[in-house]
N, C-alpha and C positions, 0 to 999 in steps of 0.2 A: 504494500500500500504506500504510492509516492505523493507527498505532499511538495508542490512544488515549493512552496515558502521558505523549504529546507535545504534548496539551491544555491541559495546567498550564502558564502562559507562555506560551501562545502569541499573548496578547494583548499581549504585550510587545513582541514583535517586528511586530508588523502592520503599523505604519506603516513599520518598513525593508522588508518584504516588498513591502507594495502602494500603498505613498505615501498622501500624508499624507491627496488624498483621499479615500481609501475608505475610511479610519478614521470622516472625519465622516460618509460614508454609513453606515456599520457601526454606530455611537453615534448616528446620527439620522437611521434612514431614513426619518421624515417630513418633511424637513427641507425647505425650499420653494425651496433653492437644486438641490436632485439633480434632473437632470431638467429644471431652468428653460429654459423656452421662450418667448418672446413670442408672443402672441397671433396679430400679423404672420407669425409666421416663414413659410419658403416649405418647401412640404412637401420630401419627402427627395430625389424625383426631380428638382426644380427645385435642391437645392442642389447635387446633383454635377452640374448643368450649370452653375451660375455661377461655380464653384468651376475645373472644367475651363476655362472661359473665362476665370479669371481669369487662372490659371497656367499656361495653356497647353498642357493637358493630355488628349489625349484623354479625352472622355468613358467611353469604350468601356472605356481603362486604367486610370480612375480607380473607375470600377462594378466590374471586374475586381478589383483586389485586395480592394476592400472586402468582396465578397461571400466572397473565403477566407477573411479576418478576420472576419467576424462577421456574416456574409450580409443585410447592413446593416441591424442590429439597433443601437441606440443602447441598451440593457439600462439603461434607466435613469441612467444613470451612472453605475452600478455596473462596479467594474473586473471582468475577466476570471481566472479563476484563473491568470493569471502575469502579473497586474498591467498589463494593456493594457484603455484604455478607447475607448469610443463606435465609430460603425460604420468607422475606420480602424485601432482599436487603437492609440492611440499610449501608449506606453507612459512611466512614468516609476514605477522598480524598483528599490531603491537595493542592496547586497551586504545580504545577511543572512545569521545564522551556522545553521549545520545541517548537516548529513549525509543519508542516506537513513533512511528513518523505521520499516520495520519492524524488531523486534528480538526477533521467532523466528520460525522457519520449520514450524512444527509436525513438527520431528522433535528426537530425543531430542542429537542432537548441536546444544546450542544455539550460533547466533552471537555474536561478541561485540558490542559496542555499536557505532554507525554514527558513524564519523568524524566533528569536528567542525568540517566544509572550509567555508571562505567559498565562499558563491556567487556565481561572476564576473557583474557586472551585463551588459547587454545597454543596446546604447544608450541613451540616453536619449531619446527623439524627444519628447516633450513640451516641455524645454525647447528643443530645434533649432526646434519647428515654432512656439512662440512668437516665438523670437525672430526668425523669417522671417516672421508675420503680425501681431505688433503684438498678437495675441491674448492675455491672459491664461491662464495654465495651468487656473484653476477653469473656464475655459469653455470651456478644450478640451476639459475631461474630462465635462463637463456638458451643454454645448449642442453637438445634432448635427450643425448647421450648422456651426460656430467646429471642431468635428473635422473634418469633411469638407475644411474652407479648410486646415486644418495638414496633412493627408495631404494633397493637393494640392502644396501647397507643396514637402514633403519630396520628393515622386516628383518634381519638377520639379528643384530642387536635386541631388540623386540622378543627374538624367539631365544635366546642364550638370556634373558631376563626373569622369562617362565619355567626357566630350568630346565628347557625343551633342548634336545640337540637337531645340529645342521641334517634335519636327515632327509631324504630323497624322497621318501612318499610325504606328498602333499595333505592328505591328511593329517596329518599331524604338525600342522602349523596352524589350527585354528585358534588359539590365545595370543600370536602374532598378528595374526592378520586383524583380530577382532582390537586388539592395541592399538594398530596402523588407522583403523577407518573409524572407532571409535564405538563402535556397540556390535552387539551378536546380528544382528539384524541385514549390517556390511559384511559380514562374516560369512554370511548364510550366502547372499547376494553374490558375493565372491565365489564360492565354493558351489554355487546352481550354472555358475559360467564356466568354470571349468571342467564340471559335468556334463556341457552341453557342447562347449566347444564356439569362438567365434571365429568371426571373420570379417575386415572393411580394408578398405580402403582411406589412410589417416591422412591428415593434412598437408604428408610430404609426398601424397601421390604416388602410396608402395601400398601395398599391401600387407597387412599384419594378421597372422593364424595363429588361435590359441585352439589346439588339437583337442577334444572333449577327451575328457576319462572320467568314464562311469562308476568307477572305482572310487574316487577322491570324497568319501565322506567321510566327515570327521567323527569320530565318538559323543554319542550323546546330544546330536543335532536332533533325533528324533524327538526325546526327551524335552529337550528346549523348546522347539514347535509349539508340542501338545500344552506344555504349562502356560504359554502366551495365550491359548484360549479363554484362559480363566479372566484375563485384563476387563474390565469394567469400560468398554467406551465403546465408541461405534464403528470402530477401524476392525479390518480383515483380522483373526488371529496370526496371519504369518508377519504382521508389520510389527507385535510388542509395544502398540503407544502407551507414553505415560500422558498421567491424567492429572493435568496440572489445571485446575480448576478457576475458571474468572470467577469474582464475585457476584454474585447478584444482591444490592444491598441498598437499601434507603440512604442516600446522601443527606438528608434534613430529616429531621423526625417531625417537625411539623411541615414538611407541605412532600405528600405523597406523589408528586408528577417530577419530583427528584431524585432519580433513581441511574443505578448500573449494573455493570458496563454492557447487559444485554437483557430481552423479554423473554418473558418466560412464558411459552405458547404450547401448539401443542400440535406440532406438524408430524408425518402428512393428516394426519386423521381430519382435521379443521383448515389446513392449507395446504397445495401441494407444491414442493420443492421442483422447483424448474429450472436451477441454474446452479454452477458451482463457480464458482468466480476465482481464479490464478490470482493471487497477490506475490509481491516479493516484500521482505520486512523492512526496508532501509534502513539497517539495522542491525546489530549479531543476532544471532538466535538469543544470548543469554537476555540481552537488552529488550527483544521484543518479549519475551516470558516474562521477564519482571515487569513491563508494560500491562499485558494482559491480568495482572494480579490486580493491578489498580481498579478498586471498586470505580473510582471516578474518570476512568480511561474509557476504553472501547474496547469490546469483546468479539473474540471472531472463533473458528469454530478450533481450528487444527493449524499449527506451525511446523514446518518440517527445517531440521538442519543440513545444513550444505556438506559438512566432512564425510559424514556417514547418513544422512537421509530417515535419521530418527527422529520418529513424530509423535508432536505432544496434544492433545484433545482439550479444549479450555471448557467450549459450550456442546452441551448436547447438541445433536443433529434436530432433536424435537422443537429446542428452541431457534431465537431467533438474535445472529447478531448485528453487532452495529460496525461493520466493517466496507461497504461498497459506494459512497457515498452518495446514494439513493434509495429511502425509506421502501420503495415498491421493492427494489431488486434485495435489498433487505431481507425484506419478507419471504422471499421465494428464495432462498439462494444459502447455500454454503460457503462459507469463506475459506480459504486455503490459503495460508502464509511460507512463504519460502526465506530461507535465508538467502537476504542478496540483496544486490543495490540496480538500480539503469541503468549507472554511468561509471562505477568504483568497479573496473573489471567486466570482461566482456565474456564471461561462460560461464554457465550452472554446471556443478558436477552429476554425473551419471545416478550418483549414488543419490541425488534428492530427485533427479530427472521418475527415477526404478520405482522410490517411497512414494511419490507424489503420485503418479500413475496407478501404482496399486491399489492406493488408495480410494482415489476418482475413479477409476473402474468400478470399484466395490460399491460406495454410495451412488455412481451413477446406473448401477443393479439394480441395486436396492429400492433406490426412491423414483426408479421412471424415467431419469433423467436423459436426456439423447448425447448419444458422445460425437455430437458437431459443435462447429465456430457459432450456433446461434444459441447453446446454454453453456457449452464451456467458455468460459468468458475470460480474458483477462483485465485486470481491472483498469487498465486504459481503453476497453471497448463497454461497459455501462455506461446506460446515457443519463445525464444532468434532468435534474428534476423541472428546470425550469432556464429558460435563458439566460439570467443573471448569473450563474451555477455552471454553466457549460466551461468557463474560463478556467474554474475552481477547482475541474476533476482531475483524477490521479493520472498518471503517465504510468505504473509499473504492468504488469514485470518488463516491458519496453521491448524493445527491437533484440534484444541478446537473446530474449528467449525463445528457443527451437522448436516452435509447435509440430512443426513436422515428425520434429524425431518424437516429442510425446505422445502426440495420438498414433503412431506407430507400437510404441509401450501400452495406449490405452488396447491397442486392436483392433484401433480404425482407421489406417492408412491413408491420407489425403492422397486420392486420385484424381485421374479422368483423365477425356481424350484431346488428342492436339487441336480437332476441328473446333474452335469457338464459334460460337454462332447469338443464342439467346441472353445467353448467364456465364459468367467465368468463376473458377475457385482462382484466388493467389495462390501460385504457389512455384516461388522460386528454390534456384539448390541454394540452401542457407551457407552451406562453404563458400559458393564464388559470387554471392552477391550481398559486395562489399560496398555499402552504402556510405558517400562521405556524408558523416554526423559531424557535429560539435556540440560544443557545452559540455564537455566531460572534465574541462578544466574550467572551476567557476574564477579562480585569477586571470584564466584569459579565455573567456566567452566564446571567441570567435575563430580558435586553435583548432586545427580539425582535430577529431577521436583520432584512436588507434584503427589501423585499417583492421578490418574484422568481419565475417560471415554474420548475416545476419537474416530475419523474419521478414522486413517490412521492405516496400517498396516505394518510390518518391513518384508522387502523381503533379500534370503537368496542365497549364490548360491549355496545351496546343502540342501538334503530334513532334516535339522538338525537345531535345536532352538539354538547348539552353533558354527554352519557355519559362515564365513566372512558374509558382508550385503554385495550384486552385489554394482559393481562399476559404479562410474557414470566420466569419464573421461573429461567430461567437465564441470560438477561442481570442480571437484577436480583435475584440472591439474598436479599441481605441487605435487601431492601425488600418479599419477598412478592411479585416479580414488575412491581411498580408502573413501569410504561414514561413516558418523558417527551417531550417536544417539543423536546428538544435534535437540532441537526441530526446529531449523530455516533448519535443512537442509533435504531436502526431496526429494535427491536423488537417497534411498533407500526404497521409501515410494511409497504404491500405495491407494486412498483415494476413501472412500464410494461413491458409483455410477461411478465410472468409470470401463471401458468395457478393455478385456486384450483376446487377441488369448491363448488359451490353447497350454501350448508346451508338456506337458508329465505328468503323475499322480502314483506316489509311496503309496498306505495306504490311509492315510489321508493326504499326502502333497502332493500339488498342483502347476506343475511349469507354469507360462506365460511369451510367451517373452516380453523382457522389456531392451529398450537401449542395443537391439542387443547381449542379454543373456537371459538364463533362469534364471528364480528368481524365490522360491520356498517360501513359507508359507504352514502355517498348517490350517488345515480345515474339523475338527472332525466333527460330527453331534453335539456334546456336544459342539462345540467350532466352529460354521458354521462364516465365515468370507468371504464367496462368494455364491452367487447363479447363476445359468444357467442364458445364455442372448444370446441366439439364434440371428444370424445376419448375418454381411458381415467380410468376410478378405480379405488383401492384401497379398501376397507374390511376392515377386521380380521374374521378368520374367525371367531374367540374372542372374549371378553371385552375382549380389547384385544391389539394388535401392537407388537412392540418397535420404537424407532427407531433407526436406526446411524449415526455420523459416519462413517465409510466400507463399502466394500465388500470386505472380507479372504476370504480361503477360510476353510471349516472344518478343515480340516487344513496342517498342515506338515512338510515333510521331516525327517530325522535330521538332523542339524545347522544346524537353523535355528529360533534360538530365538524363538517370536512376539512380536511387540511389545506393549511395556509395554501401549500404549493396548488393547490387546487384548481385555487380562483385566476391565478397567474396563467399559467397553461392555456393553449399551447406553447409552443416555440417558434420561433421567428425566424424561421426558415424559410426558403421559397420550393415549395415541391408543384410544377409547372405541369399540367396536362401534357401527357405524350412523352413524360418520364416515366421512366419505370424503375424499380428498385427491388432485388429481389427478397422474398419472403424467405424469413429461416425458422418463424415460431407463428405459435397465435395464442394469444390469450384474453378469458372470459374476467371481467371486470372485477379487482380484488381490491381490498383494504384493510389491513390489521392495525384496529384501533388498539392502540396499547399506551394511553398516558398517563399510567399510574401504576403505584409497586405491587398494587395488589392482583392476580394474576384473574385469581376470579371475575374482573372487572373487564378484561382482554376479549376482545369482539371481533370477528372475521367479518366484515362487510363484501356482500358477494352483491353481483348483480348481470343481469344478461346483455349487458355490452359484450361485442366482440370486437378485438384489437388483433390486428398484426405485426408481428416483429417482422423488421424490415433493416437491411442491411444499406445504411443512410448515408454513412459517411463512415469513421475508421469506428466508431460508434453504432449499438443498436440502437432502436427507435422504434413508437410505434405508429401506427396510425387506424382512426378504424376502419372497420370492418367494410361499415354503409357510405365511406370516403371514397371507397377504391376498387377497382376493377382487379380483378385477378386472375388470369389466366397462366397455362403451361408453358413454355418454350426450353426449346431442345438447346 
């Protein structure tokens, strides 16, 4: 959850956040040290065998962990959003000060400001694993070979720790390994991949094989499993969440509409959960949990950590929290927190990529939910309750993060065919499309990022790579709409797996409507960044159709007074006859009155409006039902 307020200074703190260096990547990612490799060097496959030979390390265990850390991806040298680099992640993350980041919840009882708790550093293995190879820190974080020797090294030290010896069958390194990633959970994750065996193609354009052995289990894995059933929350038994509880508690004893940090309702029985929303923490993981304790904070459902991808459960799934900063989506929605930042580091690691997906898989079982871009949501695509509010909303988990590879983990592979015609998904290769961003250095604004593979793609309003970026008028008010290439702002941006009506096709550029214009990208066969997605559209039946931050009924009860945001609504968009935009949900008109601590007093206002989710801009939206024409197209 990014609040952008937290912008200002945040270059200040970078170098305690991500060490010292990913600042010189961040200030100079042309810099000919990021990334330095000898000419020599021996590809990646040959260095996790020299490395294993050196230190004594199965091969088998050494590809295994690497692959949940960062599916042995050297990312340039660029750190990880929680400050772990090259393809073992060794980290070096010094305490930095902060709290959890967002600071409203799109309802009218706002929180107060987010605690400002040191976050407990996490080893440091950067300097261990130097001073165990003689390596340099600049080259551990740089050259993939010199990482691979230090994660070697560490899982060897690690396992002479446990009183375990160097020995050859992999099995019997799982109190190393479980050291290395940080819970049983990485342990387990580690040890299903080298059962199974992988296989890709990494960053350096080779190929890396990690051979399956069906043999490699460790003692007493079974055992572990089963007793994780017993856990108390709403997560799969094979994930182990702990159940670090938000509070639910009366902030004033005299006036009951004072309450935290979430409702307490009673879904699906009385609501049905429609959405699960991707947040990132901006934030450590320690910092965003001691956040979530704050009766007078904001409560959201589940946090997962970035080292090892262990998840903690705050709010029941029944209830309701206050994390997406919009009271409808609120209601309908699961919040999912990641440890990670937009802009502090350009990759999530495997190991929260595996937790996270498991997870969403399971509740999106459970509760009905559809595993596409129009309920999986990241929290830079829920829409603004209301116009004033559009400017206000969150940018996370941002362009870093790889939708592709995770709905691949969920089991639902973003596809489709080359012929466009109707409707398109986004969907470029996240490796080679390397978006120039900025604002990743808040001391210099205007400094481009690190070059880096990314989710989203830059829309244009004319078929031309030096055209203005289409405007977005209610991100950008006071500029006339004028969108920029800052990484927080994505109001010129349309992001992998989301669905876009086809407005017109010149060559190889591609225009769809989008915030009631065409915006145009390029989309070679060489250079494919959408596939066909055959389905439904809207067009306005009239002259033009209103747009809605949420979906409320037309009416409501005697004693239930409608919410402010209410009377405001629509949004001040322009959606023009003869646009079209494609449909990714539909919902019948919902309201969870909740403004008081007493739960019994908590009201579902239903009514027979129907709304369509509509795929608007990089943002959902709705519109209704009796606004709009809806037909098929291929």
């Amino acid at each position: 959850m990014f609040d952008r307020r937290r912008v200002i200074g945040a270059g200040a703190v970078l170098a305690a956040a991500i060490g010292t260096g990913a600042v010189l990547a961040q200030q100079h990612p042309s810099s000919p040290t990021v990334g330095l490799q000898a000419a020599s060097a021996p590809t990646r496959q040959a260095a996790f065998a020299a490395a294993a030979k050196r230190y004594k390390v199965p091969v088998s265990v050494l590809l295994g962990v690497s692959y949940l850390e960062s599916r042995w991806d050297a990312n340039e040298g660029l750190p990880s959003t929680s400050g772990g680099y090259g393809p073992m992640h060794l980290t070096q993350v010094a305490a930095a000060p902060g709290g959890g980041a967002e600071q409203g919840d799109g309802d009218d009882r706002a929180a107060s400001a987010a605690p400002k708790a040191a976050a407990a550093p996490d080893e440091q293995t950067i300097p261990v694993a130097a001073r165990l190879t003689g390596i340099d820190a600049g080259r551990l974080r740089t050259d993939p070979a010199a990482n691979i020797q230090g994660g070697a090294a560490l899982l060897a030290k690690y396992q002479r720790d446990a009183g375990g010896p160097l020995a050859a069958d992999p099995a019997r390194w799982y109190a190393a390994v479980t050291r290395y990633g940080g819970s049983g959970w990485f342990a387990d994750q580690v040890f299903s991949v080298i059962r199974s065996g992988e296989s890709r193609t990494t960053d350096d354009g080779r190929q890396v094989t990690l051979t399956a052995d069906p043999k490699a289990v460790p003692a007493g894995a079974a055992t572990r499993t089963a007793a994780s059933a017993a856990a108390a929350t709403d997560c799969p038994a094979s994930l182990k969440c702990e159940w670090i509880p938000a509070p639910y508690k009366q902030l004033d004893p005299k006036d009951p509409s004072k309450f935290g940090n979430h409702d307490v309702a009673d879904r699906p029985a009385k609501q049905k959960i429609d959405y699960i929303v991707i947040h990132d923490t901006e934030s450590s993981y320690a910092s965003a949990v001691k956040s979530v304790k704050d009766p007078a904070y904001l409560g959201w459902h589940f946090t997962i950590r970035s080292k090892d991808g262990h998840v903690a459960q705050h709010v029941r799934v029944k209830d309701v929290g206050r994390h997406a900063g919009n009271w409808y989506i609120n209601s309908k929605s699961i919040g999912v927190e990641h440890e990670g930042y937009v802009a502090k580091g350009t990759w999530y690691t495997e190991a929260m990529y595996r937790a996270s997906a498991t997870l969403v898989r399971h509740l999106a079982a459970t509760y009905g939910v559809p595993l596409d871009r129009g309920h999986i949501l990241g929290h830079d695509n829920v829409p603004a309750r209301v116009m004033d509010t559009v400017s206000q909303m969150h940018q996370d988990p941002g362009p870093y993060w790889d939708w592709a590879h995770y709905f691949s983990l969920l089991g639902k592979p973003l596809k489709g065919s080359a012929s466009l015609h109707g409707r398109v998904m986004i969907l470029p290769s996240y490796a080679e499309n390397k978006v120039t961003y900025t604002g990743c250095d808040a001391a210099h604004p205007s400094a481009k990022c690190p070059a880096h593979g990314g989710a989203s793609i830059m829309l244009r309003t004319k078929p031309s790579s030096t055209a203005p970026l289409v405007k977005d008028i209610g991100a950008h008010p006071s500029t006339g709409g004028k969108a920029t290439t800052s990484v927080y702002d994505h109001s010129a941006r349309a992001s992998t797996g989301q669905i876009y009506a086809v407005a017109e096709k010149k060559g190889s550029w591609v225009a769809i409507w989008y915030l009631g214009q065409k915006a145009w990208f390029y989309n070679s066969t060489s250079k494919r960044r959408a596939v066909a997605a055959p389905g439904l559209v809207a067009t306005p039946k009239t002259s033009s159709a209103k747009i809605w931050g949420m979906a409320y009924p037309e009416e409501f009860p005697a004693g239930v007074t409608p919410p402010s945001d209410k009377k405001a609504a629509p949004l001040k968009y322009s959606v023009a006859k003869g646009q079209k935009y494609a449909v990714i949900g539909s919902e019948t008109g919902e309201y969870f009155h909740s403004v008081t601590y007493d739960p019994a007093k908590h009201i579902v206002v239903t009514g027979p409006q129907k709304y369509y989710e509509i795929q608007f801009g990089h943002r959902a939206y709705f519109v209704k039902a009796e606004d709009v024409t809806v037909s098929t197209v291929s």
